[in-house]
BAKOL-236724 format. One line per 5 residues: number of its first residue (from 0); their letters; for each residue z, x, y negated of N, C-alpha, C. Coordinates in steps of 0.2 Angstrom, whole numbers, plus 2048, in hexadecimal, padded with zeros to 3 digits. Layout:
BEGIN
NUM) a) Z/X/Y/Z/X/Y/Z/X/Y | ... $
END
This chain:
BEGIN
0) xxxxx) 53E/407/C03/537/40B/C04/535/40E/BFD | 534/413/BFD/534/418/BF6/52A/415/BF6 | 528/415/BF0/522/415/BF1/520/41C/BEA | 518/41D/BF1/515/422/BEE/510/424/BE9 | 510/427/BE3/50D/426/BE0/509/42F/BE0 $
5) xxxxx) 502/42D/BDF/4FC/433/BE1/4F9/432/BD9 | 4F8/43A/BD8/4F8/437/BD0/4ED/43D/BD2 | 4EC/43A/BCF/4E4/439/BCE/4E0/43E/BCA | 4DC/441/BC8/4D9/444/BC3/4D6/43F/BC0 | 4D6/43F/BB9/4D3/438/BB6/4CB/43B/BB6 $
10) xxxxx) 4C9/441/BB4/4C1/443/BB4/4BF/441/BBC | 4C2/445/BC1/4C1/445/BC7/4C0/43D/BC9 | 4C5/438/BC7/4C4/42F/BC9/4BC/42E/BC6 | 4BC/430/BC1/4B8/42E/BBC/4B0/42F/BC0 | 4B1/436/BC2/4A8/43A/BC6/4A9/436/BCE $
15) xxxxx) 4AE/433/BCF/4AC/430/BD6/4AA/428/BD7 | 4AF/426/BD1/4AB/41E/BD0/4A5/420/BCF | 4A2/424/BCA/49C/425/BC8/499/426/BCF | 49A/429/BD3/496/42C/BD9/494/424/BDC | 49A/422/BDE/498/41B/BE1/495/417/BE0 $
20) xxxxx) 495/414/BD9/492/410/BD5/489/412/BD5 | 488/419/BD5/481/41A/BD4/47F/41A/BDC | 483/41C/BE1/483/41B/BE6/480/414/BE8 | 481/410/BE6/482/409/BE7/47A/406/BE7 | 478/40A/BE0/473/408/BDB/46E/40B/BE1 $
25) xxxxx) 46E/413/BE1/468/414/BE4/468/412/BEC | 46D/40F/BF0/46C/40D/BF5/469/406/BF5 | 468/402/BEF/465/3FC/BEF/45B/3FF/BEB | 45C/403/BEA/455/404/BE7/451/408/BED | 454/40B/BF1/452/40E/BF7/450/407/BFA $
30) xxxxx) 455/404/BFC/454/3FF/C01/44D/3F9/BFE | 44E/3F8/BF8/446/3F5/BF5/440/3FA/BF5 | 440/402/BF7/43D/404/BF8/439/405/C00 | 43D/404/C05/43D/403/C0C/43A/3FB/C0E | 43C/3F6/C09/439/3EF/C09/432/3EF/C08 $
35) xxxxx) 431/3F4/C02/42B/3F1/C00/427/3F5/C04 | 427/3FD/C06/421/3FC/C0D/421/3FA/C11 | 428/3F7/C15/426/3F4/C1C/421/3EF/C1C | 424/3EA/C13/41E/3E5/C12/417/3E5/C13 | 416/3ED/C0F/410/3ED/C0D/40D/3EC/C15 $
40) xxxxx) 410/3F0/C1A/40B/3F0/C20/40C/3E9/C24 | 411/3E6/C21/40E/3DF/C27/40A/3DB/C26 | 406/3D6/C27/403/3D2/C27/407/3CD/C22 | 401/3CA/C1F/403/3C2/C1A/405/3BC/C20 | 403/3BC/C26/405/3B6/C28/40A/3B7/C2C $
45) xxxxx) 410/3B2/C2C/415/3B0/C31/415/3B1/C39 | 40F/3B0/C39/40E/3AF/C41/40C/3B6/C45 | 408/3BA/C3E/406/3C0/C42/40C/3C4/C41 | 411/3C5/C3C/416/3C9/C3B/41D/3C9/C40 | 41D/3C5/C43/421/3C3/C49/41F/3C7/C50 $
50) xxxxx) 418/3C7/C4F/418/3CC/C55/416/3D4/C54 | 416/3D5/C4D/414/3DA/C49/41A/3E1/C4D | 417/3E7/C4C/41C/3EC/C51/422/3ED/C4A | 420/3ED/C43/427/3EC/C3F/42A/3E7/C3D | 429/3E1/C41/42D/3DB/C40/434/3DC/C41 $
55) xxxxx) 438/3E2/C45/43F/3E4/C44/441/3E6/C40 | 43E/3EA/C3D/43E/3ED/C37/43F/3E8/C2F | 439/3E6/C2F/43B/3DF/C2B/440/3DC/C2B | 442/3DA/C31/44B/3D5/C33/44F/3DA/C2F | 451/3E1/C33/455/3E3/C30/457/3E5/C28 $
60) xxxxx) 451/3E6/C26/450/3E6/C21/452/3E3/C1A | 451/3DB/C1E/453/3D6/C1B/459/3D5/C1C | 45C/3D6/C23/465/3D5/C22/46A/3DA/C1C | 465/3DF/C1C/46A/3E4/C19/467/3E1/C10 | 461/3DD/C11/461/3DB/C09/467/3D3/C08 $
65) xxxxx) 468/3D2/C0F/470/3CE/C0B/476/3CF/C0B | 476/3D6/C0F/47B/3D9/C0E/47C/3DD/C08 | 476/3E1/C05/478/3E2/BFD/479/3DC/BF7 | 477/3D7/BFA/477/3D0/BF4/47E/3CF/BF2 | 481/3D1/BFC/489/3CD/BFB/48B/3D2/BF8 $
70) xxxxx) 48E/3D9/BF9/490/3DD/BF6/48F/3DE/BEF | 489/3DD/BEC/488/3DC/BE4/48C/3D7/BE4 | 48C/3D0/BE5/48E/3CA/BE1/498/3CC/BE1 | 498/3D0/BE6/4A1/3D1/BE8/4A4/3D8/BE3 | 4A0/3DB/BE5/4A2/3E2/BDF/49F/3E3/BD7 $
75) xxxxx) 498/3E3/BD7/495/3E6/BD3/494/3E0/BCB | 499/3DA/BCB/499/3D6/BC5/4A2/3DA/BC3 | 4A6/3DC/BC8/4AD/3DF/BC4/4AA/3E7/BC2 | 4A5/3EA/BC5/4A2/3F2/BC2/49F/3F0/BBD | 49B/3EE/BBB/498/3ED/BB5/49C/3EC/BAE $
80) xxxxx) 4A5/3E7/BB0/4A8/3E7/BAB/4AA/3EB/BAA | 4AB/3F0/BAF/4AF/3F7/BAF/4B7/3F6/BB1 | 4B6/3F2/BB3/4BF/3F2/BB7/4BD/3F5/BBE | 4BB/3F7/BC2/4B9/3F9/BC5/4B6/400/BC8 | 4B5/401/BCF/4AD/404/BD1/4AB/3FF/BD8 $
85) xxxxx) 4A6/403/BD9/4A4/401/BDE/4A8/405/BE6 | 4AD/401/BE9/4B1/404/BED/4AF/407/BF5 | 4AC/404/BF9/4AC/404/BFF/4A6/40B/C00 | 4A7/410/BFE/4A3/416/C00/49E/415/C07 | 4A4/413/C0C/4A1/413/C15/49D/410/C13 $
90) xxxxx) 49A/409/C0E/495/405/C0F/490/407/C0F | 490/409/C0A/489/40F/C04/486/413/C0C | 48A/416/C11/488/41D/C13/485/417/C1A | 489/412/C1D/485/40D/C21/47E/409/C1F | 47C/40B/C1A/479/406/C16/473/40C/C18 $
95) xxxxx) 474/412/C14/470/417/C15/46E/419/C1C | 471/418/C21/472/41C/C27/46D/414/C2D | 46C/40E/C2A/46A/409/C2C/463/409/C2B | 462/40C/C23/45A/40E/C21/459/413/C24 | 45A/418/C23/456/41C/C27/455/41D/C2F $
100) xxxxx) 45B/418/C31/457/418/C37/452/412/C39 | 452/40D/C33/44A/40A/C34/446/40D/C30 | 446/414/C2E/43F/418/C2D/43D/41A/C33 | 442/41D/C34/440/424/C3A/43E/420/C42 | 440/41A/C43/440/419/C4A/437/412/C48 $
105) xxxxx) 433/414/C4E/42F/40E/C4F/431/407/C52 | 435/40A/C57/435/402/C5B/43F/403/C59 | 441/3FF/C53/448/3FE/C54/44C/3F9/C57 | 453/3F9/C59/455/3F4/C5E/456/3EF/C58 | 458/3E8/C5B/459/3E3/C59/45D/3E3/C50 $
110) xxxxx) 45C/3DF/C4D/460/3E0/C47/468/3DF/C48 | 469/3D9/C4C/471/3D6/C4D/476/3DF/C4F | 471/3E3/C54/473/3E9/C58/477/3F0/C53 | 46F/3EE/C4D/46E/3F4/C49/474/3F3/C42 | 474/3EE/C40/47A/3EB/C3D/480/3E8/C3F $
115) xxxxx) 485/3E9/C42/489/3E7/C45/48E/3EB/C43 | 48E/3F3/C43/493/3F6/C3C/493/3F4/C37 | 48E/3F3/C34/48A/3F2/C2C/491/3EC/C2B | 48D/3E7/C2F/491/3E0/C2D/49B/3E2/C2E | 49C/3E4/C33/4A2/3E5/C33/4A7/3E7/C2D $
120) xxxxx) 4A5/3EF/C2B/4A7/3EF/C26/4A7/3EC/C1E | 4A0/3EB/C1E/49E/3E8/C16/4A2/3E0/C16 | 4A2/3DC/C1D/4A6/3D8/C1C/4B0/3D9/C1B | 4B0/3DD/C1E/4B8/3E0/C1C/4BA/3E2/C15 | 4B3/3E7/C12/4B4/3E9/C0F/4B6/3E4/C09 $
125) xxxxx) 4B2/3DE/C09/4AF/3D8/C05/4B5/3D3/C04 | 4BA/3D3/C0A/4C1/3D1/C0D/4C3/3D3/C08 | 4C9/3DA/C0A/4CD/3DD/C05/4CB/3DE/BFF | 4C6/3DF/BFD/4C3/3DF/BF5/4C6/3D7/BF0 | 4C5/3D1/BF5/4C6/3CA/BF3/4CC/3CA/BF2 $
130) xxxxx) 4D2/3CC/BF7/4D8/3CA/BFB/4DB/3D0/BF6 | 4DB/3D4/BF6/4DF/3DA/BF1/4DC/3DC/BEB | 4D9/3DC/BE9/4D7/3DF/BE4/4D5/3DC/BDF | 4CF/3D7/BE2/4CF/3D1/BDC/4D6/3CF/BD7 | 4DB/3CC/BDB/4E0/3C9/BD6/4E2/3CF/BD3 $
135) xxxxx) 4E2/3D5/BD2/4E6/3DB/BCD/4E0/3D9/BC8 | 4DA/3DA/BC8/4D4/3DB/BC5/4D6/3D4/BC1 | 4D6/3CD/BC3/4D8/3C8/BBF/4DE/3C9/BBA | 4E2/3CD/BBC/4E8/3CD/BB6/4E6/3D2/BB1 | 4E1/3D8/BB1/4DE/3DA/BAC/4DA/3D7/BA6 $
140) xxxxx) 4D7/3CF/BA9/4D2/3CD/BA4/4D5/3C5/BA6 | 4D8/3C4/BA2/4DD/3BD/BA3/4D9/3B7/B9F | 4D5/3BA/B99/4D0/3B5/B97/4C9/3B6/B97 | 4C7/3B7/B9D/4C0/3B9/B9F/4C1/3B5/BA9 | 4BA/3B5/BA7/4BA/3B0/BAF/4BA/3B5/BB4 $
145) xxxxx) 4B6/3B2/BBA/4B7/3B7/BC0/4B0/3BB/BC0 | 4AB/3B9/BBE/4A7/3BD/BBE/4A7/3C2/BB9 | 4AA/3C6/BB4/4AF/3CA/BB1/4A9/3CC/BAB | 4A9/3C2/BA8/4A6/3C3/BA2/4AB/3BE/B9E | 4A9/3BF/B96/4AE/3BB/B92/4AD/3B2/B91 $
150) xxxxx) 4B0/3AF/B92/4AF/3A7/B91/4AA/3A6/B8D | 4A3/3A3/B8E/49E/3A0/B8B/49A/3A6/B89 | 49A/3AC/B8E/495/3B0/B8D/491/3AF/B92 | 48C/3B4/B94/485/3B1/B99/488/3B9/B9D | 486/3BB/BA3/486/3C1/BA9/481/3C2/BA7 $
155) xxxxx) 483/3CB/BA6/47F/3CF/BA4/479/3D1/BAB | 471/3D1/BAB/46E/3CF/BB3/46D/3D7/BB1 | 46C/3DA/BB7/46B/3E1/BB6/463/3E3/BBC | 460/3E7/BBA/45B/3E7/BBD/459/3E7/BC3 | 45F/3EA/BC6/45F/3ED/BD0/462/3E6/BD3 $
160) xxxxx) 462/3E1/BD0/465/3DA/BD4/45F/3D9/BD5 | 45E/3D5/BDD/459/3CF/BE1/45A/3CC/BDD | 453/3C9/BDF/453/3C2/BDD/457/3BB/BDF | 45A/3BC/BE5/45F/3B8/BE9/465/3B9/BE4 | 466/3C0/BE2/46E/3C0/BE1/46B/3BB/BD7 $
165) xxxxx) 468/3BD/BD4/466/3B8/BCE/465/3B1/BCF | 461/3AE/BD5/463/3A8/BD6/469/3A6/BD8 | 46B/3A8/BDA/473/3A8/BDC/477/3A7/BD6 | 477/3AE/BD1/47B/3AB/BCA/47A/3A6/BC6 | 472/3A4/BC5/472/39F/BC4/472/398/BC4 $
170) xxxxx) 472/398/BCD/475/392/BCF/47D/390/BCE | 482/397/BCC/489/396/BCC/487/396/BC3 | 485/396/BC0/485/396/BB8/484/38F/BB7 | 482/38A/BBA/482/382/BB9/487/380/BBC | 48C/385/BBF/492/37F/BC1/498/37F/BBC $
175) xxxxx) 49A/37B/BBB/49E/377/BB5/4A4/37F/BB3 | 4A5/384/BB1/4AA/387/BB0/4AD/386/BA9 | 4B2/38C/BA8/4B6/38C/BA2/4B1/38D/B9A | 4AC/390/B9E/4A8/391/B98/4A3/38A/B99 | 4A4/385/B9A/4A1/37D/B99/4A6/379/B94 $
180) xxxxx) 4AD/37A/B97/4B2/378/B95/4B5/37A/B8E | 4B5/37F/B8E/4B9/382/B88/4B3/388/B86 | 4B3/388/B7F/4AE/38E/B7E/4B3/395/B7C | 4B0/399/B78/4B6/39E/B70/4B6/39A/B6C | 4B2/397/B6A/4B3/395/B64/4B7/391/B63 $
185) xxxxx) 4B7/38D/B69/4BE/388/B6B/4C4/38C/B6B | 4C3/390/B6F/4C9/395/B70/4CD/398/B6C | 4CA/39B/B67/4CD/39F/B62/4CB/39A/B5B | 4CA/396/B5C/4CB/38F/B56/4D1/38E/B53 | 4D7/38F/B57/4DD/38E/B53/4E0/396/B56 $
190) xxxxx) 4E4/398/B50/4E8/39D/B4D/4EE/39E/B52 | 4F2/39B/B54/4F8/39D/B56/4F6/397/B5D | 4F4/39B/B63/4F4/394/B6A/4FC/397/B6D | 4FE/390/B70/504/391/B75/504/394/B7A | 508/395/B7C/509/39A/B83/509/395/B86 $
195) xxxxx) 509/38F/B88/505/389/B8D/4FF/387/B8C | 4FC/389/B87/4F4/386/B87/4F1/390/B8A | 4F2/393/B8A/4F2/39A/B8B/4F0/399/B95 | 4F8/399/B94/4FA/397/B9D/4F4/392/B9F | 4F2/38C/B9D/4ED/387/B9F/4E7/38B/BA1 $
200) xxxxx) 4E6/38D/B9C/4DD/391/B9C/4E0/396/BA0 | 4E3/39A/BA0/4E2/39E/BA6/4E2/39A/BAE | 4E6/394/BAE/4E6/391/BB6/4E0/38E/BB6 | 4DD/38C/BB0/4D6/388/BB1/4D1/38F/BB3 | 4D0/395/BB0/4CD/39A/BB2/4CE/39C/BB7 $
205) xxxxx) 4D2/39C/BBA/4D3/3A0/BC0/4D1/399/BC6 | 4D4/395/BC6/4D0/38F/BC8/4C9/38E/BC9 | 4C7/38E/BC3/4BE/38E/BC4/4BB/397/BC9 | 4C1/39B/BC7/4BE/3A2/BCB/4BF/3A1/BD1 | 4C4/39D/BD4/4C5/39C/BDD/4C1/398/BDF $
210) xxxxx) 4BA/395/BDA/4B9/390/BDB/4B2/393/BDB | 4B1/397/BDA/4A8/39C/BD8/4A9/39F/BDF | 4AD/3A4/BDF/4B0/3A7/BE3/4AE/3A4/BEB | 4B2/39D/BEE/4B1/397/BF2/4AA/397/BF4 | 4A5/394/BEC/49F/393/BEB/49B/39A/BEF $
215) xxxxx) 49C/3A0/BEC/498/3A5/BF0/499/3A6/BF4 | 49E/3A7/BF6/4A0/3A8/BFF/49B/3A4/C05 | 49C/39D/C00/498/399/C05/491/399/C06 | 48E/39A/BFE/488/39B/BFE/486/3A2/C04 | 488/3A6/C02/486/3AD/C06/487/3AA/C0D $
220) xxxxx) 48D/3A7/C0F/48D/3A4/C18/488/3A3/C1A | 485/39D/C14/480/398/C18/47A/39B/C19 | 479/3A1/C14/472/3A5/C13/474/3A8/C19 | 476/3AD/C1B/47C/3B1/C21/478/3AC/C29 | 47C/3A6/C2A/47B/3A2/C2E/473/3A0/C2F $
225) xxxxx) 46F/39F/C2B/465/39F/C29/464/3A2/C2D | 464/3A8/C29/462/3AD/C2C/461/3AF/C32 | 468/3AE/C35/469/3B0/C3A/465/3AC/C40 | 465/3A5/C3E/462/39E/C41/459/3A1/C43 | 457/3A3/C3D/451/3A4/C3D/44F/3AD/C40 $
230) xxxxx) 453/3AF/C41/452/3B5/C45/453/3B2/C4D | 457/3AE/C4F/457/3AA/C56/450/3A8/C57 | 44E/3A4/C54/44A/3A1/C53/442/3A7/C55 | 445/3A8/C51/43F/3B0/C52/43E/3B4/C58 | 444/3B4/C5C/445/3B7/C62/444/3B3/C69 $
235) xxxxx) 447/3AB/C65/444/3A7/C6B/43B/3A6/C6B | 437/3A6/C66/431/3A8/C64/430/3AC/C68 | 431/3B2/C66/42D/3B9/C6B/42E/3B8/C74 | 437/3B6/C74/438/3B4/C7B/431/3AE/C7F | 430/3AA/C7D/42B/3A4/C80/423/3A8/C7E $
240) xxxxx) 421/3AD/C7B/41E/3B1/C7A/41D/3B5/C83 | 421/3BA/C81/421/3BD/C86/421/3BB/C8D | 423/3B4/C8F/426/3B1/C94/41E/3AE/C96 | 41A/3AC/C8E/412/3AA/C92/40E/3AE/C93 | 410/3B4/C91/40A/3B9/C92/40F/3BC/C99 $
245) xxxxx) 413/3BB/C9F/414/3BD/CA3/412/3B7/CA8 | 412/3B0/CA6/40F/3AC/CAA/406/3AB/CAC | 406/3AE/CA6/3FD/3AE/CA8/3FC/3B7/CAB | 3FF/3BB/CAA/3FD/3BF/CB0/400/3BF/CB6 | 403/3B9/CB8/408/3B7/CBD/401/3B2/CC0 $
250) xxxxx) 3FF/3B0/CBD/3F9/3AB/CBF/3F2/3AD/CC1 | 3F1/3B3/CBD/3E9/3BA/CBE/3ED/3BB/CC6 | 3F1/3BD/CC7/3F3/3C1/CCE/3F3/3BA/CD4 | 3F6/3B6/CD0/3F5/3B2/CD6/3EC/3AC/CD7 | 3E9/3AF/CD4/3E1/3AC/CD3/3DF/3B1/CD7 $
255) xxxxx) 3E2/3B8/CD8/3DF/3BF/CDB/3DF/3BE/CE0 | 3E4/3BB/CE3/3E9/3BB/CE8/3E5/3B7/CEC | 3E5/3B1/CE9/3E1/3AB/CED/3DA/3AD/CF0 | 3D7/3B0/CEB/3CE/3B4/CEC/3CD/3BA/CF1 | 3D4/3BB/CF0/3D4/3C2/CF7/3D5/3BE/CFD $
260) xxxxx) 3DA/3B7/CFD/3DA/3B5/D04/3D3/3AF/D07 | 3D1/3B1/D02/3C8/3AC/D04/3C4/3AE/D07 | 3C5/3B4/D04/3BF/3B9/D06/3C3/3BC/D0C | 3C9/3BE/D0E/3CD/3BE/D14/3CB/3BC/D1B | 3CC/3B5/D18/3CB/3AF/D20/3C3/3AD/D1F $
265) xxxxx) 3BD/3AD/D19/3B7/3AE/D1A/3B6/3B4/D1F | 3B6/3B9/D1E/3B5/3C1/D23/3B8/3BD/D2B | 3BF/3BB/D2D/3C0/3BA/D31/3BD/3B4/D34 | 3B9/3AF/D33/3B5/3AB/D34/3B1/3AC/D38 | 3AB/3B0/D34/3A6/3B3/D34/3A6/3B9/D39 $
270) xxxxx) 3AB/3BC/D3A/3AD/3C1/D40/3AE/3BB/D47 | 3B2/3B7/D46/3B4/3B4/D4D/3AA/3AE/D4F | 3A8/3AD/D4A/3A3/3AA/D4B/39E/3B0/D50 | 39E/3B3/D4F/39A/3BB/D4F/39D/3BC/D57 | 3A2/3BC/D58/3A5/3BD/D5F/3A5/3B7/D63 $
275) xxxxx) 3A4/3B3/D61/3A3/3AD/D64/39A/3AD/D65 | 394/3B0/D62/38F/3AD/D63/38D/3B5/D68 | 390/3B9/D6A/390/3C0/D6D/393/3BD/D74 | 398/3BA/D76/39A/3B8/D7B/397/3B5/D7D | 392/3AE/D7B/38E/3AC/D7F/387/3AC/D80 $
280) xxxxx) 384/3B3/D7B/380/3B8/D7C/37F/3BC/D84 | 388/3BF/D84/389/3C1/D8B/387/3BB/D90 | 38A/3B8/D92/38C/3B1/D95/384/3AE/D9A | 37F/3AF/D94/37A/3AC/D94/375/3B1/D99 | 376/3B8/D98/374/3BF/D9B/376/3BE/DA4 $
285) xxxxx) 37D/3BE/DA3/382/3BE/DAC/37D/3B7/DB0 | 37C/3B1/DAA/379/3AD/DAF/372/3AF/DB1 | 36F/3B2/DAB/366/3B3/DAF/368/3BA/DB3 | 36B/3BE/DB2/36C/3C5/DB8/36D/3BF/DBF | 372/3B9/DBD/374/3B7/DC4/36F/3B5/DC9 $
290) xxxxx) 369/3B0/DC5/365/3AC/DC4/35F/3B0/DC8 | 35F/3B5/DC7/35A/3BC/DC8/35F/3BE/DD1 | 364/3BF/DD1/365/3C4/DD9/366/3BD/DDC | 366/3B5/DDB/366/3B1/DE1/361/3B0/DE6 | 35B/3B1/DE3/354/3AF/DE9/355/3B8/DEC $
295) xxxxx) 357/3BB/DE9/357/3C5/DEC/35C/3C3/DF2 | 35F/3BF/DF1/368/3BF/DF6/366/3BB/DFC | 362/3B5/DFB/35E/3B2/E00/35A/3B5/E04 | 354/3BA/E02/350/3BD/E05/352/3BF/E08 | 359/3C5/E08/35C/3CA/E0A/35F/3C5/E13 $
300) xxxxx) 362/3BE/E10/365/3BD/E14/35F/3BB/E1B | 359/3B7/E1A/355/3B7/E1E/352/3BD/E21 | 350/3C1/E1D/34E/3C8/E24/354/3CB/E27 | 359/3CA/E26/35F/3CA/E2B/35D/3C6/E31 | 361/3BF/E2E/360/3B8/E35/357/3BC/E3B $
END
């Protein structure tokens, strides 16, 4: 198999990283800017915001704010060092095409409905990113960790990171790495190292990187798996909602019901009593007519005899 080699304009690589990269950025200040109105109009309390008419909007909202946390933490610490850019273009145009239709739309469908592309891709993307591209990127900087800073240096925090994705670095900044273990000044303290202390650090470095690596994935699941609990949870809410506000007008109807058939068999009562106190009205009349022609029916019969 002959393999193909496409040869690149270096200015033209150069204006498309850039496109993407900025791309990136302002698809994350867009979506802080869509957060903070919906905020503004909903209510402070939990309970009213649930029934609130943008409490989808919020959801969605918010899934797509974990889905720019995980894509920062996956891409934009290898952009920053510059070994990279920001790759997955489809994301950026889903990501966009997600927000604008919770501007434009009042009543939108469900989040799980409305992101279902979203997730697909950015999780694939998130895939081969890790799976292929990561380890070229690791033979680049052999002595630098995975978050593509130099051993016993601090991650540069840059302004367009959540606060999730900060707490996040921070909570991987306490776990034991090569920069606990070994500093530079350890490092380059002796003049000529072996090609086995050399090989070492890198297996320890790349070790503690499968190991952050492991660590975010997991953490992102678990936030991933939350969330989604608490959108259930939300849904079963509105479901028992909706299910009593159809049982109490299930109970108006049948209180109506019962009141129409009172007044029903009242009427009919009240009518049969009425025909009942007419027929012996009648009854009472046929005896005195009768009462009245019997001494007429005698007389008749003696001037005969």
């Amino acid at each position: 198999m002959e393999k193909i080699i496409v040869k690149v304009c270096k200015r033209m690589d150069l204006v498309c990283q850039r496109m993407l990269n900025q791309g990136f950025l302002k698809v994350e200040r867009y979506h802080n800017l869509c957060q903070k109105q919906v905020k503004a109009q909903l209510p402070r309390r939990e309970s009213e915001r649930r029934n609130h008419s943008l409490a989808r909007h919020a959801d969605i909202l918010a899934a797509v704010e974990t889905r720019l946390s995980l894509l920062n933490m996956t891409f934009m610490k290898y952009v920053d060092s510059n070994l990279c850019c920001f790759i997955p273009g489809k994301v950026i145009d889903e990501i966009y095409r997600v927000l604008r239709y919770v501007n434009s739309t009042r009543a939108p469908q469900r989040a799980h409905e409305v992101l279902q592309e979203l997730r697909d891709i950015s999780s694939m993307a998130m895939e081969y990113f890790d799976e292929k591209i990561v380890p070229i990127l690791k033979r680049k900087i052999p002595g630098s960790d995975v978050s593509g800073r130099l051993i016993g240096t601090a991650p540069v925090v840059r302004k367009n990171e959540s606060k999730e994705v900060r707490k996040i670095n921070s909570c991987l900044l306490k776990i034991p790495g090569p920069s606990a273990a070994l500093t530079t000044m350890q490092l380059f303290s002796k003049q000529n190292p072996s090609r086995q202390e050399v090989t070492k650090l890198q297996q320890q470095v790349k070790a503690n990187g499968t190991g952050l690596t492991a660590l975010k994935r997991e953490i992102s699941e678990l936030r991933i798996k939350v969330q989604e609990q608490q959108k259930q949870v939300q849904d079963q809410d509105q479901k028992l909602l909706e299910q009593t506000q159809i049982i109490g007008e299930q109970n108006a109807r049948l209180a109506e019901l019962e009141r129409k058939l009172r007044e029903v068999m009242e009427s009919t009562v009240g009518n049969s009593s009425a025909s009942s106190s007419n027929e012996q009205s009648l009854r009472k009349k046929r005896k005195a007519v009768e009462s009245t022609d019997c001494p007429r029916k005698s007389k008749r019969l003696r001037n005969r005899k």
